[in-house]
N, C-alpha and C positions, 0 to 999 in steps of 0.2 A: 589448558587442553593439550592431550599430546599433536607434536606436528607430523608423526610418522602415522601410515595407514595401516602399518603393519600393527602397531600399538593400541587403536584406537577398537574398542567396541562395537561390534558389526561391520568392522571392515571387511573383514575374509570373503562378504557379501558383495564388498563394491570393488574390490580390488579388478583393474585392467590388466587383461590376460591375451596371451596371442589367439588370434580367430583360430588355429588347428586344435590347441587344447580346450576353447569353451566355444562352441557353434555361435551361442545366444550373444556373444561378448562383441560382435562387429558393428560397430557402430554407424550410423547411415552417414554417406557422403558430406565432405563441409557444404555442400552449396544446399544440400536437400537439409540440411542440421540448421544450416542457419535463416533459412526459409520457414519452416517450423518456428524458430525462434524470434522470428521478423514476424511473422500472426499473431504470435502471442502476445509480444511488447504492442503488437496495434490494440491487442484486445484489453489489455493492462491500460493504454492510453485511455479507452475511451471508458473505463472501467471507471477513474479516477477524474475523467472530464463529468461523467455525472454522480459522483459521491459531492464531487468538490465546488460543481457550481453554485450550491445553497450557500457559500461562504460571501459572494459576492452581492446575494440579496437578500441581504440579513436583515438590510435598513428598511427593504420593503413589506419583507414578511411580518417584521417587527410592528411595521403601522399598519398592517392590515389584521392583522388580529392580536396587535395590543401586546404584546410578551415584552417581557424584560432579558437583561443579555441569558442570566441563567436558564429562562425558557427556553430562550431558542436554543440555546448549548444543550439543552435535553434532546430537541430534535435536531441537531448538527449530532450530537454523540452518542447518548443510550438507546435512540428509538434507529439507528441504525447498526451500532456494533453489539446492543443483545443478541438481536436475529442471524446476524453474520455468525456469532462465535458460537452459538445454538444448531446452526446449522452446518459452518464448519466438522462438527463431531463426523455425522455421519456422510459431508462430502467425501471427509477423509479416509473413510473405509472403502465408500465407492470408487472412490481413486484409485486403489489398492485394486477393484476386483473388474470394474466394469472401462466402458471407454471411453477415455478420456477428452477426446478431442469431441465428441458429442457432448458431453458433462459443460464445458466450456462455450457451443454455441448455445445450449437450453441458457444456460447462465446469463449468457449476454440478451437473450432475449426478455428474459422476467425480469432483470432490474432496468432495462430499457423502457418497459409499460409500466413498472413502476414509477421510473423517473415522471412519464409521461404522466403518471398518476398527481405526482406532488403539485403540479401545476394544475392541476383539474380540481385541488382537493378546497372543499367549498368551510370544513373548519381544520379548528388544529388537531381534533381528532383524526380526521382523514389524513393530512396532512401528515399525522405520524407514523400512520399508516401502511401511506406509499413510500415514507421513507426507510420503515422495517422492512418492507418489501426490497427495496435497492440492497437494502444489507445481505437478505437469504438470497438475492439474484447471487451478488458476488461472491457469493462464499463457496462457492462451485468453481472460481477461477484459480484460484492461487495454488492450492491443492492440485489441482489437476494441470496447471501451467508448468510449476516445476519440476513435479515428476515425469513430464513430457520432456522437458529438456534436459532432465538428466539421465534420460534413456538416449540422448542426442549427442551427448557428448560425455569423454570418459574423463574420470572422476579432477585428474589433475588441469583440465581443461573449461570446467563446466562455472567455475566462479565469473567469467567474462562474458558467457550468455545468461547468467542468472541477473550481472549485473545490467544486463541490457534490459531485462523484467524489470528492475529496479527502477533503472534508467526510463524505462514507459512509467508506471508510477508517476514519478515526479514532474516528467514529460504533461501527463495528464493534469497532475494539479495546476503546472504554467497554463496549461492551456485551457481550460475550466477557465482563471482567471482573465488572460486574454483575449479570448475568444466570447463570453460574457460580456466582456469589458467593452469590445468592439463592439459587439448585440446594441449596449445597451447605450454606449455613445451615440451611434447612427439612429439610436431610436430617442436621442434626448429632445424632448419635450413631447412625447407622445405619451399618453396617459394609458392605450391600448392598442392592441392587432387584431384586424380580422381574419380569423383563420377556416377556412372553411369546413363545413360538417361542426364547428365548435365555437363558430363565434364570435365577437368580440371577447378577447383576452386582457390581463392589464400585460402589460409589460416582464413582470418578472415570471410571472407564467407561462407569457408566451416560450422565454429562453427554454423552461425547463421541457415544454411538450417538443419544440424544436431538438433539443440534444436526443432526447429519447425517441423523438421520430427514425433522426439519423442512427442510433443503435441499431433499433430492428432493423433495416437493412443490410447492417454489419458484422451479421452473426454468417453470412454467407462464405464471407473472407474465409475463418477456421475453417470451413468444411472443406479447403480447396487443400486439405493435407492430410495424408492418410497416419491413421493411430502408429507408432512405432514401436519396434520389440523392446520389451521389457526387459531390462539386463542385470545381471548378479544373481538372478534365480533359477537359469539352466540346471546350474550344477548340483544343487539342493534338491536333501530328498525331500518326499511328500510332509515325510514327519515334522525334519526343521525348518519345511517353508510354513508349516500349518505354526510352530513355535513363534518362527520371526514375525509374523499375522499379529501377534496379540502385541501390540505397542504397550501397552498400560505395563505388561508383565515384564517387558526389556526395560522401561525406563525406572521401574521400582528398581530394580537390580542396580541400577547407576543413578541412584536419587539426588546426591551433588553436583552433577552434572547435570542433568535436565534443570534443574531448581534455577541452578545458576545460568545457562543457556535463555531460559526463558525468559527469566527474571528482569536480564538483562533487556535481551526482544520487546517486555512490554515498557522498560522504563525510554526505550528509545521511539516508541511508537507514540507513545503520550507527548513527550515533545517535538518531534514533528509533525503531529495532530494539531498539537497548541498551536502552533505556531502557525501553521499554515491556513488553520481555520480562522483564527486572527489578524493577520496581518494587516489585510486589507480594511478591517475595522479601525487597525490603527492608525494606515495611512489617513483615511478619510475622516476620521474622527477627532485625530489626535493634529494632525498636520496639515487636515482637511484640503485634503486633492480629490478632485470630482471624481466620483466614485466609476465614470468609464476609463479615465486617466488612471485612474487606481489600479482595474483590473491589468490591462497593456503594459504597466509597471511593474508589477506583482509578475507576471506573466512571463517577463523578460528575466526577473532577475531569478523568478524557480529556476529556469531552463541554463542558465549560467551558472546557479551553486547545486542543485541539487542532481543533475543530470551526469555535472561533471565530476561531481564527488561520488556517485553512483559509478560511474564506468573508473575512474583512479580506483575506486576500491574493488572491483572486479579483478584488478590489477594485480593489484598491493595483494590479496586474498591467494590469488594465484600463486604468487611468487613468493610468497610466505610458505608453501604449501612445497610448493617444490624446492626450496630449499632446506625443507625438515628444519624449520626453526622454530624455540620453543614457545609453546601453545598455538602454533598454527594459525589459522588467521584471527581469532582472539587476541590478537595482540594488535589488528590493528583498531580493534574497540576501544581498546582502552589507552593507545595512543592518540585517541579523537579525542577524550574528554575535555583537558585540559583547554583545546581551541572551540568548543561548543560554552561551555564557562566563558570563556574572553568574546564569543558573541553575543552572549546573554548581558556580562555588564556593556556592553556597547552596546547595546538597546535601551536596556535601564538608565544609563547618562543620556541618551543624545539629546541633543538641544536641537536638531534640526531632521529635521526628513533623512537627506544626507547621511548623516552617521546612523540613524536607526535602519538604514537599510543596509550599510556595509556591518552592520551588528547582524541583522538576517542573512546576509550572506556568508558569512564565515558557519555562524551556526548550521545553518543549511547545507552546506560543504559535508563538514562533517558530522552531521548524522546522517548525511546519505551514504556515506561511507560506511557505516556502523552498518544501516539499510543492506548493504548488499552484501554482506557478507555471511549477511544473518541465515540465508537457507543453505549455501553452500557448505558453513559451519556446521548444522543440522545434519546436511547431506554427508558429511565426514564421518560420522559415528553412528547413523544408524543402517540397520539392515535397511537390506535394499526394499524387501517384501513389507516394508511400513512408511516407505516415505511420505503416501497422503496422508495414513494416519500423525505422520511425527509434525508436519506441518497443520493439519487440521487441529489437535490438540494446541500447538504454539500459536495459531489465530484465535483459541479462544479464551488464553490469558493476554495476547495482546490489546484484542480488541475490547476485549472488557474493562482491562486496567487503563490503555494507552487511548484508544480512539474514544471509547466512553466517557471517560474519565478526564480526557487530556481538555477536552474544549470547557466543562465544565467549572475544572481545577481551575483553570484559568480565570473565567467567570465570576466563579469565586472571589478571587483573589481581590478582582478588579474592584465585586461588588458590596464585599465585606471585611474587605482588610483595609484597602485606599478609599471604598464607598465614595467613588470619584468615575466618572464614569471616561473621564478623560486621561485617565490614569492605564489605559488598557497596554499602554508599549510598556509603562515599568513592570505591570503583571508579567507579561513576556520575556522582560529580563531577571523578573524573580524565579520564575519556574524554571529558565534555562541554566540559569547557575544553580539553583536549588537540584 
């Protein structure tokens, strides 16, 4: 990828210009820029605390209506990233047209009652239900998250609050994990909650209508920030801003480079999908640590490799970028691979709890680092006037290939290559080196 913006396709669109020759080009205060971007990463947390709690009550969901790991991997993955990537299409137009920081609280509200749903849901029908519902909730966030912030910051700046989105992401899955984990320790030996208007609950339900209670009140947060101007499209006429509108028609014109952008995007999302929807299977499973101890573990070490690999690559993205070095920040993609491989077989060997988590944590490192560079990358080359759509299109090969797919493949792996069900941490180390 070129590293210059002068070189790159739809630059001329995002190029930072002085405030006298483009009105539209001023970009709002750092403290008002990063307050916007501090709602977002809350809405991203909690975005990620209810995709990613099902990870932690697998074991229960599993004995309550009987599913083997590939079932539940269906509703961990398909029955939530079809609807996402389905509905992606047209967040990302609205993105483009309508307001965003409203887009964003609707959003958080509908996979909030959805969460709320997964725990109410009486079979696995329902059950898959509300979890398609969490997916079309989210799929109104990401799209409209970061073209919010990159109307907040100008263009050689914006890798380091994107990476801070990233940064919540991963934020959210530790804390999914932790915070479950906590739930369900202090609730160990309780078979149910009485919650009122609903009941006697068992346990794994109760977590899920809890997180989702706390959503809906959190969608207040984003409203406490007004929508920001949109930038790179003052100076375009009607004609080329109606031109730069049609995504599908910019990106045919550069078909090796989206292909490859993307391609990339879903094979990084499927293994930090795997992984993260796993792990705690394998702690408990494989090393058998009490599944509250699992999550507060799990919990501790996302927030240590992936948070910190997320904000280094906001970094590295940046500085890549201003330094016009070649392929820009693509180069720090494919300087992670080699260290997500050497986590993968440090998973596959270890002999002990110990090494299978310092094998999670390298891997984890860097693919958050891959993670965060991934919109910014996007944000380099396309007009300004399609950034929901350029990200709503790239959430619906990720989600379809990487989050669909990634828990499954795994599943798989465990269930029909080793047909061992104690075998799920080398599954892990295969598909990470694979």
């Amino acid at each position: 990828m070129p590293s210059t913006n002068a070189d790159m396709p739809g630059a001329q669109l995002d190029m930072p210009v002085a405030p006298a020759q483009c009105p539209d080009s001023r970009y709002p205060g750092a403290g008002r820029a990063w307050y916007i971007a501090f709602c977002l990463f809350a809405a991203t947390v909690l975005a990620y605390i209810d995709r990613g709690i099902i990870a932690l009550l697998i074991p229960d969901i599993k004995q309550a209506f009987g599913l083997t790991d590939t079932s539940i991997s269906l509703i961990q993955g398909i029955a939530f990233s079809i609807p996402l990537s389905i509905a992606a299409v047209p967040a990302g137009h609205w993105v483009d047209r309508f307001n965003r920081r409203n887009m964003v609280a609707a959003g958080i509200i509908v996979w909030s009652l959805m969460t709320i749903g997964c725990g109410l849901a009486g079979t696995v029908t329902q059950l898959f239900l509300a979890r398609a519902g969490v997916g079309a909730g989210e799929a109104l966030l990401i799209p409209a998250a970061y073209s919010i912030v990159a109307d907040c910051f100008a263009p050689d700046r914006r890798g380091r609050p994107m990476a801070v989105l990233v940064a919540g992401a991963s934020m959210g899955g530790a804390l999914s994990s932790f915070l479950a984990g906590v739930i369900l320790k202090l609730l160990d030996g309780r078979k149910a909650v009485d919650v009122a208007l609903l009941g006697s609950l068992e346990v794994w339900r109760f977590v899920f209508v809890l997180f989702g209670l706390c959503g809906v009140a959190f969608a207040a947060l984003v409203l406490t920030f007004r929508e920001p101007v949109r930038h790179g499209m003052g100076e375009l006429t009607t004609q080329k801003r109606a031109e730069g509108q049609k995504f599908l028609g910019f990106a045919r014109r550069h078909p090796a480079l989206f292909s490859l952008m993307y391609l990339l995007v879903a094979c990084n999302v499927l293994i930090a999908t795997a992984l993260n929807s796993w792990v705690m299977v394998a702690l408990i499973r494989v090393y058998h640590v009490p599944s509250g101890d699992a999550g507060m573990i799990i919990g501790g070490v996302k927030v240590a490799a992936n948070v910190s690999g997320a904000i280094l690559g906001g970094f590295v993205g940046d500085a890549l970028i201003a330094r016009r070095l070649p392929f820009g920040r693509l180069a720090a993609w494919f300087l992670s691979l080699p260290m997500i491989a050497a986590g993968g077989l440090c998973m596959y060997l270890a002999p002990a709890s110990t090494y299978f988590l310092a094998g999670f944590i390298i891997a984890g490192i860097f693919t958050a680092i891959q993670t965060s560079v991934t919109y910014p990358m996007i944000y380099d080359v396309v007009p300004a006037s399609t950034r929901g759509q350029s990200v709503g299109y790239c959430m619906v090969f990720s989600n379809i290939i990487g989050t669909g797919l990634g828990t499954t493949i795994l599943a798989s792996i465990t269930d029909y290559v080793f047909r061992d069900d104690g075998k799920v941490a080398q599954s892990m180390g295969v598909l990470t080196i694979g």
